[in-house]
C-alpha positions as CSV (number, residue, x, y, z in Angstrom):
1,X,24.0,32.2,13.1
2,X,21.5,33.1,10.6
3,X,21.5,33.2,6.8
4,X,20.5,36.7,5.3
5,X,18.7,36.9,2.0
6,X,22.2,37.5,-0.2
7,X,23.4,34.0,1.1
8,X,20.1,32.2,0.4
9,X,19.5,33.3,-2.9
10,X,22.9,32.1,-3.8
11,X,22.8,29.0,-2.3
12,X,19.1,29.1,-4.6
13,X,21.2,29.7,-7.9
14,X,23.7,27.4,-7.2
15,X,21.2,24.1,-6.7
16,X,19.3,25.6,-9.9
17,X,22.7,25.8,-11.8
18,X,23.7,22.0,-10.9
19,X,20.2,20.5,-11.0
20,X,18.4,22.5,-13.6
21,X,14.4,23.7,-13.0
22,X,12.8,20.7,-14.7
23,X,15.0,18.4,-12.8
24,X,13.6,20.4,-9.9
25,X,10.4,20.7,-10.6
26,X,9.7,16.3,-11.0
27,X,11.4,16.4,-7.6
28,X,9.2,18.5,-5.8
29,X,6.7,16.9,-7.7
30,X,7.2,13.5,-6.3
31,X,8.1,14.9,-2.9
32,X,4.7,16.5,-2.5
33,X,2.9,13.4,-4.0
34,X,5.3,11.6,-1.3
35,X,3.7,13.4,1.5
36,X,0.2,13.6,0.2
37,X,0.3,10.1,0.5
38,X,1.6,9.9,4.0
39,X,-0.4,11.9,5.0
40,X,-3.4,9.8,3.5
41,X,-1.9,6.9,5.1
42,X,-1.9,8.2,8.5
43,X,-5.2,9.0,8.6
44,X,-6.1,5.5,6.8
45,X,-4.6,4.3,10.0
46,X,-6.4,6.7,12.8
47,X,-9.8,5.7,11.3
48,X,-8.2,1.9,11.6
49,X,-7.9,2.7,15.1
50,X,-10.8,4.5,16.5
51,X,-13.3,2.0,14.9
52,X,-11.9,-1.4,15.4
53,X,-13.2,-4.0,13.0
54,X,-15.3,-6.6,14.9
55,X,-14.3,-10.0,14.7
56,X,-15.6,-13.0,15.8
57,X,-13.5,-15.6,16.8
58,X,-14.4,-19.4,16.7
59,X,-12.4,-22.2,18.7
60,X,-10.8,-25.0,16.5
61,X,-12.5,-28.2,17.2
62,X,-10.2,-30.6,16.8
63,X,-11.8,-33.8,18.6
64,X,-14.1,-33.7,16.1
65,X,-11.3,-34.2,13.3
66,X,-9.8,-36.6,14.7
67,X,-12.6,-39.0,15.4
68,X,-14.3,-38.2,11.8
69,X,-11.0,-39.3,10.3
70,X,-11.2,-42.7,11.9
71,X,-14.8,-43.3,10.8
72,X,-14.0,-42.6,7.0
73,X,-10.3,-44.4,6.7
74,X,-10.8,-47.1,5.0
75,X,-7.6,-49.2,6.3
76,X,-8.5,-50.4,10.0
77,X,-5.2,-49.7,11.7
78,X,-5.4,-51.2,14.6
């Protein structure tokens, strides 16, 4: 079930007759800046993942905290 040429280019006339070419033309304007930045995204992303950002992770401390906090209140609690 193809389309031949006769039924395309009036199915081509028909959009242009409802939307009119300038209203066509912003919207293929934005689609292609639409993909452009997809595609400028996805490769954002691909660099992301071949070259992993090192981080270095560092262990809370948290006896230190506590016994710091003690030292420095000046209300004794106990």
């Amino acid at each position: 079930m193809g389309f031949s040429v006769w039924q395309l280019l009036i199915i081509l006339l028909i959009v242009v007759l409802l939307f009119g070419t300038k209203k066509l033309k912003n919207m293929g304007g934005d689609l292609g800046g639409a993909l452009k930045n997809f595609k400028d995204a996805v490769k954002d992303e691909d660099k992301s993942d071949t070259q992993p950002e090192a981080v270095e992770k560092q262990d809370a401390d948290f006896t230190d905290a506590k016994s710091e906090s003690k030292e420095e209140s000046p209300v004794d609690r106990s």
